[in-house]
C-alpha positions in Angstrom: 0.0 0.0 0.0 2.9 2.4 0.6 4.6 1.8 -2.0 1.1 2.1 -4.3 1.0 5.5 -2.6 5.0 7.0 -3.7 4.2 7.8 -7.4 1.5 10.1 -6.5 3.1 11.8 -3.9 6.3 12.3 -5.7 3.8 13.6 -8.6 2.6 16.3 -6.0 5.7 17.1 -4.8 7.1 17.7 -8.7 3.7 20.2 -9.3 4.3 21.7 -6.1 7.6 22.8 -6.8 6.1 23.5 -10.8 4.2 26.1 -9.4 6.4 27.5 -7.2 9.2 28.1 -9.8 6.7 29.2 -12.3 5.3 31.9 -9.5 8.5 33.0 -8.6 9.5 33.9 -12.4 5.8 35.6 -13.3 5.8 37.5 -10.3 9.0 38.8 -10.6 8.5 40.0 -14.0 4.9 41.5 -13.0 4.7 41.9 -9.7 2.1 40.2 -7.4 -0.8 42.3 -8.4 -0.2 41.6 -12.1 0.4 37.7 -11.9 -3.1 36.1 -11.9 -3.7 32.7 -11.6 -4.7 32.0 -15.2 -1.2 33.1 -16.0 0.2 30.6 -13.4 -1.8 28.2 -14.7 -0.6 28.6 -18.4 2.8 29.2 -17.4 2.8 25.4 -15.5 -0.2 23.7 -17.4 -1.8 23.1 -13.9 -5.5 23.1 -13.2 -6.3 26.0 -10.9 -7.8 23.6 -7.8 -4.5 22.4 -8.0 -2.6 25.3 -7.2 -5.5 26.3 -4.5 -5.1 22.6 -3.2 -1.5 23.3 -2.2 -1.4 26.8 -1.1 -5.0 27.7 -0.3 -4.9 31.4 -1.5 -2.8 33.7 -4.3 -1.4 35.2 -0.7 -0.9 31.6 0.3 1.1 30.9 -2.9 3.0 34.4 -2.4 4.3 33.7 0.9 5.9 30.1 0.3 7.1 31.6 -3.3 9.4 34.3 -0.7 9.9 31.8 2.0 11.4 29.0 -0.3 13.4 31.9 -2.1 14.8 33.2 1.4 15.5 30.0 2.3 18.0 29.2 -0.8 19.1 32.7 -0.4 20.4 32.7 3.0 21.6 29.2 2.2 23.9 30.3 -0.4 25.0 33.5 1.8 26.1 31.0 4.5 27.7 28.4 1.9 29.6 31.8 0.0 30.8 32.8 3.1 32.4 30.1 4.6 36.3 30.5 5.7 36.5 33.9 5.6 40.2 35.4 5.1 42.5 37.1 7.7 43.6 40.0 8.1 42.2 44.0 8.9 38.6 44.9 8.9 38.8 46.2 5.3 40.1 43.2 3.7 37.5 41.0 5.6 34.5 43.1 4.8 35.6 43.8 1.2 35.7 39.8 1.0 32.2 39.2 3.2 30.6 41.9 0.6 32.4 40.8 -3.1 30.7 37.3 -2.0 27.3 38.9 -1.0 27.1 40.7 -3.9 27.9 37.3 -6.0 24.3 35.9 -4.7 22.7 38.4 -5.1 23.4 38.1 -8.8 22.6 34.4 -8.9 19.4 34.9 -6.9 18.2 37.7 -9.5 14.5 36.4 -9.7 14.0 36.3 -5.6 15.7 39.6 -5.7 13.6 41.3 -8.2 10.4 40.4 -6.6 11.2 41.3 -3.2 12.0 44.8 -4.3 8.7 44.7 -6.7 6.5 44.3 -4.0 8.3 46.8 -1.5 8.2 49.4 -4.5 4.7 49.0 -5.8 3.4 48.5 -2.3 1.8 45.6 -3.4 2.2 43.3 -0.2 -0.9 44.6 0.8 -2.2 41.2 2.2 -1.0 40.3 5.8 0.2 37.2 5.2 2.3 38.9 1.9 3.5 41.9 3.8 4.8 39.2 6.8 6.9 37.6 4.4 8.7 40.6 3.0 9.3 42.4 6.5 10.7 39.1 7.3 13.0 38.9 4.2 13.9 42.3 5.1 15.2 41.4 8.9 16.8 38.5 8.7 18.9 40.7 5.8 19.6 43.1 8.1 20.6 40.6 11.0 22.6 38.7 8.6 24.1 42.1 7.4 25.0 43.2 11.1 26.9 39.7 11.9 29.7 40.4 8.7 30.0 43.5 10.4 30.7 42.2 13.5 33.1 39.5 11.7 34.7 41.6 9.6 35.9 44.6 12.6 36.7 41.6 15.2 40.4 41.1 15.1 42.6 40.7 17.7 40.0 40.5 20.4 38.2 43.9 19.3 35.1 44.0 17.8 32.3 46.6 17.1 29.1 47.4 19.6 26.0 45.4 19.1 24.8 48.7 18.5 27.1 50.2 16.3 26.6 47.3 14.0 23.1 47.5 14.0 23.4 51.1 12.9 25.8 50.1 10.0 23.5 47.5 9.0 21.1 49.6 7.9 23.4 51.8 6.1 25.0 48.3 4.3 21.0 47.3 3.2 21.0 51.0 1.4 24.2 50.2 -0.5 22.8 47.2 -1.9 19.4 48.2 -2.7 21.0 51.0 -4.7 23.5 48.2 -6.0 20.7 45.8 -6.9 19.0 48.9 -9.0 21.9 49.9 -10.5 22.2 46.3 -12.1 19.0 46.2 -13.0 18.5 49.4 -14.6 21.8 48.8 -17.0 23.8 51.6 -16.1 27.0 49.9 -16.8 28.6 49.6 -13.1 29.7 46.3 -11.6 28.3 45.0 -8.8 32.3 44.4 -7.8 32.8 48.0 -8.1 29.5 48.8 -5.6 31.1 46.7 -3.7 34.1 48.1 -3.5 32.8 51.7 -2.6 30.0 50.2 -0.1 33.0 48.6 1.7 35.3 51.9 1.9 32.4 54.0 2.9 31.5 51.3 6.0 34.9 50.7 7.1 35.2 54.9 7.3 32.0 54.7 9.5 33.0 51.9 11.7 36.3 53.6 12.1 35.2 57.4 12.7 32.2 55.9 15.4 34.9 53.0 17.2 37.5 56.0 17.5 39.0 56.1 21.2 39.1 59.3 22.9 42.7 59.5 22.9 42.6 59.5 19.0 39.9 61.7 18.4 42.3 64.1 20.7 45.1 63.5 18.9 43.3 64.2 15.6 41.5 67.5 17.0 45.1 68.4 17.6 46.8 68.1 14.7 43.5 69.8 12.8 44.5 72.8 15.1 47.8 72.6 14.8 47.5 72.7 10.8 45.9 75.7 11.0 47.7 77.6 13.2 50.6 77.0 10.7 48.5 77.8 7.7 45.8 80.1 9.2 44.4 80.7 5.7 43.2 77.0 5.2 
């Protein structure tokens, strides 16, 4: 009897994941709002009461479509960055971001319609708008503990705080980088990475700054212009 039973499970497993990899690519191309399910349903040759049967609502389908895609997303971040390299912050976090930046790229589709649905505002639905905040924080969490990796050396490290605060800065340089890409303007998502990583180590640097420093810089700032008062 069990084994009568595999064929048709495996069978729903295979539309299951039909569906799901036919949503992911009409959504992202037309957003929730413009992907209805007679489009899903030509785009997988699946009866409709099929696709209701395993997801219960269009929301339904939306929110496993984002889960599933967060779930090989964050996969692949924590497979990219395995044995990170030593050496100073800057070398580190260049390394933790080149390698972020490389899935983003090969996750294109999740991408896209993450940033379709934040744009057009079309996560509406509870259930929808649950599953993009969530993209969204475990991002940002993910984004605060390569901080934290890349400034700990030799014992140091940055505030849970501090990295927080950097986080959200880090999520603004690649939304602007994931635009960038996909509006064609002709710069590489190496050299975003490149400037996001300067512009957060100067942050984390400036804010982590111990008193004595910060004296020492005031100082010579006054010093130089005493000897050039005209600067």
């Amino acid at each position: 009897m069990e084994n009568s039973q595999q064929p048709g499970n495996r069978r729903g497993q295979r539309s299951r994941q039909e569906i799901l990899d036919a949503a992911a690519r009409v959504m992202s191309a037309y957003g929730y709002a413009g992907t209805s399910m007679s489009a899903l349903v030509e785009a997988t040759g699946i009866p409709k009461s099929a696709i209701y049967h395993h997801f219960g609502s269009k929301a339904g389908l939306l929110s496993e479509v984002m889960a599933q895609g967060a779930r090989a997303f964050f996969a692949a971040m924590r497979e990219a960055h395995q044995n990170p390299p030593d050496g100073l912050p800057k070398r580190r976090l260049a390394w933790y971001l080149k390698k972020t930046g490389e899935v983003f790229q090969h996750h294109e589709n999740f991408m896209r319609l993450l940033f379709v649905m934040i744009m057009s505002n079309e996560a509406a639905e509870p259930e929808a708008m649950q599953s993009v905040t969530e993209v969204r924080s475990e991002g940002r969490a993910y984004m605060q503990e390569m901080i934290r990796n890349a400034f700990s050396v030799e014992g140091k490290t940055v505030t849970p705080a501090l990295a927080a605060d950097l986080a959200y800065f880090g999520m603004v340089g690649f939304d602007g980088a994931f635009i960038s890409l996909q509006s064609g303007d002709g710069r590489s998502m190496n050299r975003h990475m490149e400037q996001l990583t300067n512009a957060l180590i100067a942050l984390g640097e400036a804010r982590t700054r111990t008193p004595e420093k910060q004296t020492v810089a005031s100082g010579r700032k006054r010093a130089a212009k005493d000897t050039n008062p005209s600067a």
